[in-house]
Biopython code that builds the backbone (N, CA, C, O; Angstrom):
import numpy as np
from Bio.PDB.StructureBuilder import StructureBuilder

atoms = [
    (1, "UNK", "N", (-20.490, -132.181, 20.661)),
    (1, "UNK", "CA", (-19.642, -131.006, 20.797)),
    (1, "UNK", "C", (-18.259, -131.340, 20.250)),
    (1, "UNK", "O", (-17.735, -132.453, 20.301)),
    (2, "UNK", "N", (-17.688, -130.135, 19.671)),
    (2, "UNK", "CA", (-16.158, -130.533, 19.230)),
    (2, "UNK", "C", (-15.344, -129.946, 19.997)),
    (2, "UNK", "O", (-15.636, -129.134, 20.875)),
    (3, "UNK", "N", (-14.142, -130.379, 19.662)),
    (3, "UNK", "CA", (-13.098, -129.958, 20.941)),
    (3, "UNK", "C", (-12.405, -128.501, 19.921)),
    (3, "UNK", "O", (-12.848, -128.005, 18.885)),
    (4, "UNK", "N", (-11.571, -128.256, 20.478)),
    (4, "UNK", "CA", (-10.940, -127.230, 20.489)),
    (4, "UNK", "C", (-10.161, -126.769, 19.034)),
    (4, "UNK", "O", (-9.785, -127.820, 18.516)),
    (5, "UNK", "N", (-9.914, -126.026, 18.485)),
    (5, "UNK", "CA", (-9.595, -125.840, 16.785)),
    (5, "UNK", "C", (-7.924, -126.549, 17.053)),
    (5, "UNK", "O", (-7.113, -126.303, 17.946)),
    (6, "UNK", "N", (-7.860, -127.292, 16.140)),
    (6, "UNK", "CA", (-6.390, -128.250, 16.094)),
    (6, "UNK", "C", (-6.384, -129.035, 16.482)),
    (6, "UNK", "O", (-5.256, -129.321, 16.884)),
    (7, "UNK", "N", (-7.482, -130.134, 16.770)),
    (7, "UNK", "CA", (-7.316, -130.860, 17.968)),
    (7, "UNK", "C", (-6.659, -132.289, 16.819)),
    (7, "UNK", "O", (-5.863, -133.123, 17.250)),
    (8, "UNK", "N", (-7.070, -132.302, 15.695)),
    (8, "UNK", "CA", (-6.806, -133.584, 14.537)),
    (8, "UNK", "C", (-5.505, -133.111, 13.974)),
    (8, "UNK", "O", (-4.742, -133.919, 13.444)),
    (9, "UNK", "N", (-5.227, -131.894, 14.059)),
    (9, "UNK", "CA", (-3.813, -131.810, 13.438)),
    (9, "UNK", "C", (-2.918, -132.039, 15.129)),
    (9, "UNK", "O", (-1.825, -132.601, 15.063)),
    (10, "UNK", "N", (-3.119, -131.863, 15.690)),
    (10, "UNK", "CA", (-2.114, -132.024, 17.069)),
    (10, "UNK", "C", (-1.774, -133.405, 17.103)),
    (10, "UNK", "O", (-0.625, -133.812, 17.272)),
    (11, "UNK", "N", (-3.446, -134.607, 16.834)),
    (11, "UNK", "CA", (-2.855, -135.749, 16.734)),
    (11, "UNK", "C", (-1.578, -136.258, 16.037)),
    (11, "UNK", "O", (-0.937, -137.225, 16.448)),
    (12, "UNK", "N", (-1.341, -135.715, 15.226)),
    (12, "UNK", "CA", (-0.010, -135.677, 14.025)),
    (12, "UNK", "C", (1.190, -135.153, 14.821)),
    (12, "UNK", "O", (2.017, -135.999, 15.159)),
    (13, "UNK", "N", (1.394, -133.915, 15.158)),
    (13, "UNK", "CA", (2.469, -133.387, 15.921)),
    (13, "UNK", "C", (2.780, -133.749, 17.051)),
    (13, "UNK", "O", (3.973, -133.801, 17.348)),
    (14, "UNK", "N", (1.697, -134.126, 18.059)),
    (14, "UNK", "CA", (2.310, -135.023, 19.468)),
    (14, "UNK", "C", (2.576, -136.323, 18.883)),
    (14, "UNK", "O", (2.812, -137.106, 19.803)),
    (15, "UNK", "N", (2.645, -136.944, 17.650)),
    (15, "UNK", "CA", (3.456, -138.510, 18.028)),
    (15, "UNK", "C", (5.022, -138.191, 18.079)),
    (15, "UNK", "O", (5.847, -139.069, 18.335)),
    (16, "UNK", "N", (5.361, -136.873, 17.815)),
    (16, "UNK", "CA", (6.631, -136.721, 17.924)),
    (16, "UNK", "C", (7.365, -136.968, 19.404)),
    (16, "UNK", "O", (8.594, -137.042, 19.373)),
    (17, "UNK", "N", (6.684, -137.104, 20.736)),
    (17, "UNK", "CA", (6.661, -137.519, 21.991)),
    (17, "UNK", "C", (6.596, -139.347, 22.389)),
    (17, "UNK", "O", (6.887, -139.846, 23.475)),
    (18, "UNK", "N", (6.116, -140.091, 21.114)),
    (18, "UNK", "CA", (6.065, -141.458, 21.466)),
    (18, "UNK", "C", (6.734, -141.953, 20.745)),
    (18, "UNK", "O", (7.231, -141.445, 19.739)),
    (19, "UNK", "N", (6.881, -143.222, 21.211)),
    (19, "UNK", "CA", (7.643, -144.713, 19.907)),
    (19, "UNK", "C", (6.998, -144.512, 18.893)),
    (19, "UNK", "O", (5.929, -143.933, 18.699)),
    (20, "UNK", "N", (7.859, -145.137, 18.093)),
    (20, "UNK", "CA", (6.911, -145.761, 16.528)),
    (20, "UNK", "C", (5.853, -146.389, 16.676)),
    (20, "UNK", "O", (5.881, -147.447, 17.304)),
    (21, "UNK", "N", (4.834, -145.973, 16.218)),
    (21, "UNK", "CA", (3.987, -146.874, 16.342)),
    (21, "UNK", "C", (2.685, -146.572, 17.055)),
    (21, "UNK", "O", (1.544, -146.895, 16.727)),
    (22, "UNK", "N", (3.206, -145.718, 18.349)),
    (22, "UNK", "CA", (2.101, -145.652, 19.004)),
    (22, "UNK", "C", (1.645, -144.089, 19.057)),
    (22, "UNK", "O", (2.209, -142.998, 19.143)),
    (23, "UNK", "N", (-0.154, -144.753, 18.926)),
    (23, "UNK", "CA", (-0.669, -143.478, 18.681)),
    (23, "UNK", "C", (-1.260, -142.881, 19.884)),
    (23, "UNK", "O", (-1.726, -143.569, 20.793)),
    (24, "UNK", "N", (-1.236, -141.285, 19.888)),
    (24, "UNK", "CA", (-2.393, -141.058, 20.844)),
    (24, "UNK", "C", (-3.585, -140.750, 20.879)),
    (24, "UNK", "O", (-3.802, -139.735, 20.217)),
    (25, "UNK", "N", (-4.403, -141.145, 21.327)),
    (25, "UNK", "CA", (-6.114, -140.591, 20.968)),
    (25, "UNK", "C", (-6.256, -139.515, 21.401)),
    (25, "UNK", "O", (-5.532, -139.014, 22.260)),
    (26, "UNK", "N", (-7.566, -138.798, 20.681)),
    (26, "UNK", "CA", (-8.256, -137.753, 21.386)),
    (26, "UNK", "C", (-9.262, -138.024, 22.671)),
    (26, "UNK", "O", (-9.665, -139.141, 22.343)),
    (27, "UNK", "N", (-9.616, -137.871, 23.331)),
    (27, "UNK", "CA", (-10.254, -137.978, 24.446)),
    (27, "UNK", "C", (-11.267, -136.802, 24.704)),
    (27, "UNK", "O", (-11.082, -135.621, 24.409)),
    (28, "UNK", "N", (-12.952, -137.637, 25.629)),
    (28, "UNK", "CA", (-13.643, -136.897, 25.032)),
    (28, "UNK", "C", (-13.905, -135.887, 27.100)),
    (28, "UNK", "O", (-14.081, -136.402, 28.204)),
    (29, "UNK", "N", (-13.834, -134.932, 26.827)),
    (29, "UNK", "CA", (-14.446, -134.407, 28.071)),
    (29, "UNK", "C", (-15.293, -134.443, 28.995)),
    (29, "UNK", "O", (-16.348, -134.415, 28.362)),
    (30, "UNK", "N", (-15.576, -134.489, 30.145)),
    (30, "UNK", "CA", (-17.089, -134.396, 30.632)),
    (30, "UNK", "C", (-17.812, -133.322, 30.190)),
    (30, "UNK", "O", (-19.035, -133.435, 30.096)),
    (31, "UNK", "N", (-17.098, -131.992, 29.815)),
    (31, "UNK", "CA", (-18.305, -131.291, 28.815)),
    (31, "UNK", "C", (-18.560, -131.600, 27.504)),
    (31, "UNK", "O", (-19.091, -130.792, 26.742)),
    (32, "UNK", "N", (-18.231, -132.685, 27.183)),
    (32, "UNK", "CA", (-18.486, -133.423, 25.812)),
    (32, "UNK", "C", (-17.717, -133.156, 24.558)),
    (32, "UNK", "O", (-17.948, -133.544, 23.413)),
    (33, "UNK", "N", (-16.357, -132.100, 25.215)),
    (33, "UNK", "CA", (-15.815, -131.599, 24.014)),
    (33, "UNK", "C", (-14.294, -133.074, 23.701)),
    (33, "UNK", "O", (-14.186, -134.204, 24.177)),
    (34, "UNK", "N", (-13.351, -132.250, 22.664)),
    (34, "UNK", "CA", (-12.869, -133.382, 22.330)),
    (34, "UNK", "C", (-11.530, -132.866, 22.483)),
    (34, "UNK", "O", (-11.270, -132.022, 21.626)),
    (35, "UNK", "N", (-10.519, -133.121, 23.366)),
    (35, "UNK", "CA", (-9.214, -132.777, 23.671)),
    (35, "UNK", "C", (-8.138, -133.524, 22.551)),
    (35, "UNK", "O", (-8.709, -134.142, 21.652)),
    (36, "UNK", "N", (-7.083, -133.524, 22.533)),
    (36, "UNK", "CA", (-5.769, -134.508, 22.116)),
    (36, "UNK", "C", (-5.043, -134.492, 23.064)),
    (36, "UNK", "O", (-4.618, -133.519, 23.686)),
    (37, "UNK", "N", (-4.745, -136.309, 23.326)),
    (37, "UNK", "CA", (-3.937, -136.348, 24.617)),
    (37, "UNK", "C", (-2.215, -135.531, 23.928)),
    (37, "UNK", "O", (-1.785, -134.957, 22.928)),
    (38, "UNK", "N", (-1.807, -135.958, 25.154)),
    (38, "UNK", "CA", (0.088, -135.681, 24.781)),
    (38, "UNK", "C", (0.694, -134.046, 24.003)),
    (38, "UNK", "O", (1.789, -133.810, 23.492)),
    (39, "UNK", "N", (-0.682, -133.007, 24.209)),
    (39, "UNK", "CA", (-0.526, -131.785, 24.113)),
    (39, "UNK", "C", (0.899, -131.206, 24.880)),
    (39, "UNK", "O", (2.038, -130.858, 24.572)),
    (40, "UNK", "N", (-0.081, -131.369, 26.254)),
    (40, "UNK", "CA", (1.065, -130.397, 27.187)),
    (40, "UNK", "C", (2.469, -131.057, 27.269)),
    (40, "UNK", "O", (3.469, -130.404, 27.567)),
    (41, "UNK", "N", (2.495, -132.536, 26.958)),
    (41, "UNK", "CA", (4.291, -133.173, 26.818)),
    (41, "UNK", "C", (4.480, -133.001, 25.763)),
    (41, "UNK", "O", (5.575, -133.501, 25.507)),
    (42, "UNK", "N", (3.825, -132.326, 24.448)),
    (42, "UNK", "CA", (4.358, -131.773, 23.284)),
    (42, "UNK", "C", (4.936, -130.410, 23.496)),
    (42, "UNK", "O", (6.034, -130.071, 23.055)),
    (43, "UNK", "N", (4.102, -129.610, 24.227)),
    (43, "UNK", "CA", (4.415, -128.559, 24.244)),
    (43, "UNK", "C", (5.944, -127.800, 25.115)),
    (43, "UNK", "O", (6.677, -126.820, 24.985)),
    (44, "UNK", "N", (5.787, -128.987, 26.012)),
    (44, "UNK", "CA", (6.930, -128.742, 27.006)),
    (44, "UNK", "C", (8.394, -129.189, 25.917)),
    (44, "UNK", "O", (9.444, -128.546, 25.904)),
    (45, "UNK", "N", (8.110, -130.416, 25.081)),
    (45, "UNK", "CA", (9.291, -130.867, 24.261)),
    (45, "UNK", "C", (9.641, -129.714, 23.411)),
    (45, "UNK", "O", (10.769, -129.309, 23.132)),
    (46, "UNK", "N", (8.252, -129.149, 22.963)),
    (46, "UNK", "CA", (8.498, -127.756, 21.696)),
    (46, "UNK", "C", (9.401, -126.970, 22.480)),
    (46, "UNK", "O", (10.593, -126.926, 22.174)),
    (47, "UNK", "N", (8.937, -126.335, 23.477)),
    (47, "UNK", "CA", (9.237, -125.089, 24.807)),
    (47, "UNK", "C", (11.232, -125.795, 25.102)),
    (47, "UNK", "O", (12.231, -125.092, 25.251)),
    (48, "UNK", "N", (11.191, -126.601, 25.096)),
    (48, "UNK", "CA", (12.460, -126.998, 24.791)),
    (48, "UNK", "C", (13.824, -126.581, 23.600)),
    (48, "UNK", "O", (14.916, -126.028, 23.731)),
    (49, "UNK", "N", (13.170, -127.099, 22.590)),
    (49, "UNK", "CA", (13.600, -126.998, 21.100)),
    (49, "UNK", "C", (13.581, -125.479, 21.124)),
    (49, "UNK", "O", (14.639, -124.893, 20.892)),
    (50, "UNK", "N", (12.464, -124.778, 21.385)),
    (50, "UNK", "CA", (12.903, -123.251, 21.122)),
    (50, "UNK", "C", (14.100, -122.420, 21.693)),
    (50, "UNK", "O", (14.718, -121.522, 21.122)),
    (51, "UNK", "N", (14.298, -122.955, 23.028)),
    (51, "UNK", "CA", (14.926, -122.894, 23.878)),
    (51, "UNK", "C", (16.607, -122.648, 23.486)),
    (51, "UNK", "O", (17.554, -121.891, 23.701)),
    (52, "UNK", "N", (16.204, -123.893, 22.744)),
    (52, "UNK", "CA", (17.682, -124.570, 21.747)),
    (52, "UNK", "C", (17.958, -123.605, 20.613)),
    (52, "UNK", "O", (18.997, -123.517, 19.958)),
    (53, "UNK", "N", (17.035, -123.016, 20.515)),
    (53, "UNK", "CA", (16.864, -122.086, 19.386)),
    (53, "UNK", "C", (16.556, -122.755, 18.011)),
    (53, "UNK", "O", (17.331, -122.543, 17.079)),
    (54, "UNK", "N", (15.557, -123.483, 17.851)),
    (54, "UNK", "CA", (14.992, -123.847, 16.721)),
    (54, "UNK", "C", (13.492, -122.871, 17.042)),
    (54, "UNK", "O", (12.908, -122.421, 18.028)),
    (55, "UNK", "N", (13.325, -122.882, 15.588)),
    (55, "UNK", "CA", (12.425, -121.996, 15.538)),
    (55, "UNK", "C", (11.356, -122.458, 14.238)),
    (55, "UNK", "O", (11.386, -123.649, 13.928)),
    (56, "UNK", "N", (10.475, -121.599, 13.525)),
    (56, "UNK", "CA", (9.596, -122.424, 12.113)),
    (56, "UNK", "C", (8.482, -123.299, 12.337)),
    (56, "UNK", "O", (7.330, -122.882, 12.449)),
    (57, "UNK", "N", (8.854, -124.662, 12.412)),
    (57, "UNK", "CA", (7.811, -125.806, 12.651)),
    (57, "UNK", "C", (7.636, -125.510, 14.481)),
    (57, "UNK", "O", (6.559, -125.406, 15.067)),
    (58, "UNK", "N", (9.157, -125.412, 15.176)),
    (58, "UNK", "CA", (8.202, -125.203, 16.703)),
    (58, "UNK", "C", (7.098, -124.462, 16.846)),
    (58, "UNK", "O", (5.980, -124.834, 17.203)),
    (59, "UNK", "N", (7.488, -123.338, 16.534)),
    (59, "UNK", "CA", (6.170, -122.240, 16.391)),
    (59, "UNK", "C", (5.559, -122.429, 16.221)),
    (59, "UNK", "O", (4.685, -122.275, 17.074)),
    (60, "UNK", "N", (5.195, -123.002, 14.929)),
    (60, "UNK", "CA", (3.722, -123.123, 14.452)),
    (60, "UNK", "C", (3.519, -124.084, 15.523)),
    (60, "UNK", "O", (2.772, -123.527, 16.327)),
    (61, "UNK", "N", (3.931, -125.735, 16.109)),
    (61, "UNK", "CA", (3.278, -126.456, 17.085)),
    (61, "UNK", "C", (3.020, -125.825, 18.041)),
    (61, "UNK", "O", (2.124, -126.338, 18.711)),
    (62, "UNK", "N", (3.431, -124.869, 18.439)),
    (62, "UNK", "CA", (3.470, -124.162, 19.613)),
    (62, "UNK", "C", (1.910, -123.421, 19.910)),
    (62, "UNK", "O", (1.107, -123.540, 20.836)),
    (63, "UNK", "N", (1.916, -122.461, 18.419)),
    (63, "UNK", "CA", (0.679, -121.890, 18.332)),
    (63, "UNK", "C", (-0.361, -123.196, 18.351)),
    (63, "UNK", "O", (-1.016, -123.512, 19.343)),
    (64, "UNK", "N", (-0.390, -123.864, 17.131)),
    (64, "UNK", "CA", (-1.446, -124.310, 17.434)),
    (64, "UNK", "C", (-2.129, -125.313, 18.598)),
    (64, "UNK", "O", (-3.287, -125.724, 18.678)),
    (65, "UNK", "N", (-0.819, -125.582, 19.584)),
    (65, "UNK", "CA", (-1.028, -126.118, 20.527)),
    (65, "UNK", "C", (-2.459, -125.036, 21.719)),
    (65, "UNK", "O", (-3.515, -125.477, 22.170)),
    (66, "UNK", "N", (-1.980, -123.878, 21.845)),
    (66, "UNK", "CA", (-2.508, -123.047, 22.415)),
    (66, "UNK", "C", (-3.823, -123.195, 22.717)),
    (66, "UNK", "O", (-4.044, -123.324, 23.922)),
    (67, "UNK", "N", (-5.110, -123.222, 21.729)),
    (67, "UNK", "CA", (-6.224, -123.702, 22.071)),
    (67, "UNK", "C", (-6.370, -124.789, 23.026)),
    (67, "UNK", "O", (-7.061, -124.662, 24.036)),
    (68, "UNK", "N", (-5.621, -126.054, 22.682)),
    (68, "UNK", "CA", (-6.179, -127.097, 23.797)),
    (68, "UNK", "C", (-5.487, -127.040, 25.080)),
    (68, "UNK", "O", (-5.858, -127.683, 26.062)),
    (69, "UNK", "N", (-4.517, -126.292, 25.062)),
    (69, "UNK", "CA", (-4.100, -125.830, 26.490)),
    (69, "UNK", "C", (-5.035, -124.972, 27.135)),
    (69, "UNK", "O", (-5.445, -125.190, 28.275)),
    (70, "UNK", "N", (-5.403, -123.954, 26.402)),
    (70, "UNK", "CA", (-6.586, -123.088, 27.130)),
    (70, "UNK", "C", (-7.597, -124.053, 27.908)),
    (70, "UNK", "O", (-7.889, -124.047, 29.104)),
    (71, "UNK", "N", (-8.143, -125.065, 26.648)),
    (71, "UNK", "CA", (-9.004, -125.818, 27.320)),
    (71, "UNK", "C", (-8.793, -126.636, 28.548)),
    (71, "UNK", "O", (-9.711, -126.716, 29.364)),
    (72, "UNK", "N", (-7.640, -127.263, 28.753)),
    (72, "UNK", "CA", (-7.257, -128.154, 29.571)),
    (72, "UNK", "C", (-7.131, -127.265, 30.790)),
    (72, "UNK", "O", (-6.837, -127.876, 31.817)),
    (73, "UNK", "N", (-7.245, -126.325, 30.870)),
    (73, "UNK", "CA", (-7.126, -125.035, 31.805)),
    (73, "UNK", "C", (-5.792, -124.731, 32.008)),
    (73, "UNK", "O", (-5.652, -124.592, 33.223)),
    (74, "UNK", "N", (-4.312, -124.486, 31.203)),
    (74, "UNK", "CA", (-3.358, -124.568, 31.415)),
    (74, "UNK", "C", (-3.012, -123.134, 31.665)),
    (74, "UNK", "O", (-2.036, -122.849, 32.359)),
    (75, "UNK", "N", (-3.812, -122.176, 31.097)),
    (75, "UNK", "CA", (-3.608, -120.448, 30.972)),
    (75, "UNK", "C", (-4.852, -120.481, 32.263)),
    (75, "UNK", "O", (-5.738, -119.737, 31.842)),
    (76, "UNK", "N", (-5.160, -120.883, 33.268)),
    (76, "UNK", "CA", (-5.904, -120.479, 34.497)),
    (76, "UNK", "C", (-5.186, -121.016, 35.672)),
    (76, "UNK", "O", (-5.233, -120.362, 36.713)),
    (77, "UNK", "N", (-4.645, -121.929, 35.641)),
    (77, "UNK", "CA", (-3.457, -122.761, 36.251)),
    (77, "UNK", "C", (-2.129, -121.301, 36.579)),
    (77, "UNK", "O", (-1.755, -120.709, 37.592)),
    (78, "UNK", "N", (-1.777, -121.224, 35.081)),
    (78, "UNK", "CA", (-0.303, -120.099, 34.869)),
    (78, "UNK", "C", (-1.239, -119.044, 34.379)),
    (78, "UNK", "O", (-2.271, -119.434, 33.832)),
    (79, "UNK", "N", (-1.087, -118.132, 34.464)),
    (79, "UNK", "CA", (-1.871, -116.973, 33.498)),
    (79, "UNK", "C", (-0.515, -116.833, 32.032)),
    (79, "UNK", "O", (0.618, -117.303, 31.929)),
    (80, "UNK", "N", (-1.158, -116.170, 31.334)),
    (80, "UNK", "CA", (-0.233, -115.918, 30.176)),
    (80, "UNK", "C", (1.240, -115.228, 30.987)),
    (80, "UNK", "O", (2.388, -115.673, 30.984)),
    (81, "UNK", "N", (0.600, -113.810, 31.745)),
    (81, "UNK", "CA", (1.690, -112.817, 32.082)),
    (81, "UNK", "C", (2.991, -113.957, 33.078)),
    (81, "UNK", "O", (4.190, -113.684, 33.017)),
    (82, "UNK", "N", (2.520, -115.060, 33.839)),
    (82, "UNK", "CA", (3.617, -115.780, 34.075)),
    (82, "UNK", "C", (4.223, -116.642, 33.547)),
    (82, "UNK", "O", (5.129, -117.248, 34.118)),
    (83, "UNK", "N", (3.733, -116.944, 31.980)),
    (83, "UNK", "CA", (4.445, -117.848, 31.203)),
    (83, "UNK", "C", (5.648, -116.846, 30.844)),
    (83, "UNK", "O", (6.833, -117.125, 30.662)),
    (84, "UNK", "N", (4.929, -115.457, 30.788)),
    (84, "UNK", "CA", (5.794, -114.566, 29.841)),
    (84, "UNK", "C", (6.634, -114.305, 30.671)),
    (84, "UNK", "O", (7.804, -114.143, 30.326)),
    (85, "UNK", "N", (6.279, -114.210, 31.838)),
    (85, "UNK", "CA", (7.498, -113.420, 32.689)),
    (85, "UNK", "C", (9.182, -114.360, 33.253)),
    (85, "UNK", "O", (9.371, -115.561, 33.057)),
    (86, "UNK", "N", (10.066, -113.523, 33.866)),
    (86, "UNK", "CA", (11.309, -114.748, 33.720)),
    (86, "UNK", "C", (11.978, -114.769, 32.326)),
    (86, "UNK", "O", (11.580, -114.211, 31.303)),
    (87, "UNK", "N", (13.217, -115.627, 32.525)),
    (87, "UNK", "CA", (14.068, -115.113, 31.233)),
    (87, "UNK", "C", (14.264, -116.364, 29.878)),
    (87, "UNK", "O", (15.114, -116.580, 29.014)),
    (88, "UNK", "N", (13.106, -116.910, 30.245)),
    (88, "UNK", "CA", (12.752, -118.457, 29.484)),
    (88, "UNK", "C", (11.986, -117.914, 28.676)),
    (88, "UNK", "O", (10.856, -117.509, 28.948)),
    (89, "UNK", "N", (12.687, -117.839, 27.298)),
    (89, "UNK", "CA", (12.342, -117.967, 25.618)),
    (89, "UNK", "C", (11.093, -118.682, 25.429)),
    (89, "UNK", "O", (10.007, -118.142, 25.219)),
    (90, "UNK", "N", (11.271, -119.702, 25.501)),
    (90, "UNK", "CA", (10.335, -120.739, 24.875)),
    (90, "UNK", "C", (8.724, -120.034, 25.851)),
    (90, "UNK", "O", (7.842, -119.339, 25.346)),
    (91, "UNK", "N", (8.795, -120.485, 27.220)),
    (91, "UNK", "CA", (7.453, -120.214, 27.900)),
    (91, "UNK", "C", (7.229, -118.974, 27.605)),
    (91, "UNK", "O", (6.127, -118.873, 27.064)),
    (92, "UNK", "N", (7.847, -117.833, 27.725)),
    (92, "UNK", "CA", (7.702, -116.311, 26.638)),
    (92, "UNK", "C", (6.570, -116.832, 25.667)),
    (92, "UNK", "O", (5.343, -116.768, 25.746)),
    (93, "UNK", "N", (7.439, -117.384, 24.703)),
    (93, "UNK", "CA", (6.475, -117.364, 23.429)),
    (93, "UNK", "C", (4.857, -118.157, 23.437)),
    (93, "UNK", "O", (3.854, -118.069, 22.728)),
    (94, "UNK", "N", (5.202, -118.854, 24.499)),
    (94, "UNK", "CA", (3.840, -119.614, 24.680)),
    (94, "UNK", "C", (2.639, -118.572, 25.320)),
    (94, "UNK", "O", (1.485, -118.399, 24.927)),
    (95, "UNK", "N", (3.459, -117.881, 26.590)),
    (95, "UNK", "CA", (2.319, -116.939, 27.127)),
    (95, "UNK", "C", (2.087, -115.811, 25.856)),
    (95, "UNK", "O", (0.968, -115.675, 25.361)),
    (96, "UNK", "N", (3.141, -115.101, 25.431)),
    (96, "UNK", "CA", (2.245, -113.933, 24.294)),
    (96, "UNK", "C", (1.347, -114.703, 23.110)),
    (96, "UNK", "O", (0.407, -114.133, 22.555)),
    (97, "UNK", "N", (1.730, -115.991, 22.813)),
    (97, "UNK", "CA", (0.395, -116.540, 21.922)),
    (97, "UNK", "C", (-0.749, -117.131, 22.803)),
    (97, "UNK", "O", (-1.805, -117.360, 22.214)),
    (98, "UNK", "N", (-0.682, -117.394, 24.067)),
    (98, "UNK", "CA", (-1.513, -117.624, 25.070)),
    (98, "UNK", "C", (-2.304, -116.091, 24.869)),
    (98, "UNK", "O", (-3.270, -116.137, 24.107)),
    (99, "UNK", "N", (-2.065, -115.070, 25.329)),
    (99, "UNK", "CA", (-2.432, -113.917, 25.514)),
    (99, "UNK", "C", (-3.179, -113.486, 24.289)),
    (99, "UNK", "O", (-4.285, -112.946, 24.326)),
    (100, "UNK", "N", (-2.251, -113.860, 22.797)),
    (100, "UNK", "CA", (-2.906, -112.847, 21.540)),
    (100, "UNK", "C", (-4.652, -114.050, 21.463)),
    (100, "UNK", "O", (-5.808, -113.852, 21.087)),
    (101, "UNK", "N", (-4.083, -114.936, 21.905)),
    (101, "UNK", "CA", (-5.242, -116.181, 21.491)),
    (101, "UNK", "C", (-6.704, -115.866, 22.360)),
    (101, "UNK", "O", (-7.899, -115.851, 22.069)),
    (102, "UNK", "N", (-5.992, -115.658, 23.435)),
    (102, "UNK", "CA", (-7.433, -115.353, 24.826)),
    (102, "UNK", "C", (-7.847, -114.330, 24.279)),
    (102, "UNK", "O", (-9.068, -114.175, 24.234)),
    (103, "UNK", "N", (-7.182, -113.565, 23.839)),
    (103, "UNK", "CA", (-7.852, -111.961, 23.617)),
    (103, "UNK", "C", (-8.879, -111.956, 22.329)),
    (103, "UNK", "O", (-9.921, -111.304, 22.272)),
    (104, "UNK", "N", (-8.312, -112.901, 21.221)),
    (104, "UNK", "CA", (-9.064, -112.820, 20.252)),
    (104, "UNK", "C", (-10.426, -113.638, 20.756)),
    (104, "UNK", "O", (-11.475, -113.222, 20.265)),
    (105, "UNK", "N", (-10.498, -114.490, 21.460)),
    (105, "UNK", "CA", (-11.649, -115.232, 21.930)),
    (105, "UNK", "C", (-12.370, -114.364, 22.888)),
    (105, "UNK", "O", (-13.519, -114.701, 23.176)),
    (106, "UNK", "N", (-11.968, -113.501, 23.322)),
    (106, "UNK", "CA", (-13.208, -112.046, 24.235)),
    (106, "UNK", "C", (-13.559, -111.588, 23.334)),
    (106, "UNK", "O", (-14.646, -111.037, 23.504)),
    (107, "UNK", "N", (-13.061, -111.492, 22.067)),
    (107, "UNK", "CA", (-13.714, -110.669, 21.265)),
    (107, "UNK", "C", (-12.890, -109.276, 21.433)),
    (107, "UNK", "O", (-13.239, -108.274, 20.810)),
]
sb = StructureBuilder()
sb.init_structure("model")
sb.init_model(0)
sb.init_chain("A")
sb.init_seg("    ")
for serial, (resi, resn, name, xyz) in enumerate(atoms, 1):
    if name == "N":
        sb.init_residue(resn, " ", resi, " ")
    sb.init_atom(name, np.array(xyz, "f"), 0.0, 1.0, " ", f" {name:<3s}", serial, name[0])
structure = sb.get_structure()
């Protein structure tokens, strides 16, 4: 089974969270799928930076972070509507691409 769409490009964008040097692996699930560690401390660093008001490359990490958060159960934990809700930019943008993302996966 494969893990979640982005999971080999995330490896690339979360080393922005470690030293030189060190990498993080993907890790494999008990449902056999294939996560990337250092997602959600990427995402919180992104959710930051936006914050700051950078914008462009966060985004895009941001989005494509989204899938393996779903997986990790991070949108069942928070639902989208409480990322969105409150006057925090960054978690905003995470729940409405949380939201456009779940929705396209119901079909």
């Amino acid at each position: 089974m494969t893990g979640p769409a982005n999971t080999e490009q995330l490896g690339s964008i979360n080393r922005k969270i470690v030293a030189d040097g060190e990498v993080l692996p993907a890790v494999q699930l008990k449902d056999g799928s294939r996560v990337q560690t250092g997602t959600v401390a990427t995402m919180l660093l992104n959710v930051e930076l936006y914050n700051k008001g950078e914008r462009g490359a966060v985004e895009d990490e941001l989005k494509l972070a989204v899938p393996t958060l779903a997986k990790v159960g991070l949108f069942t934990l928070f639902s989208p509507d409480e990322w969105i809700a409150g006057d925090n930019a960054g978690r905003r943008f995470v729940g409405e691409q949380a939201r456009v993302w779940l929705a396209a996966q119901a079909g």
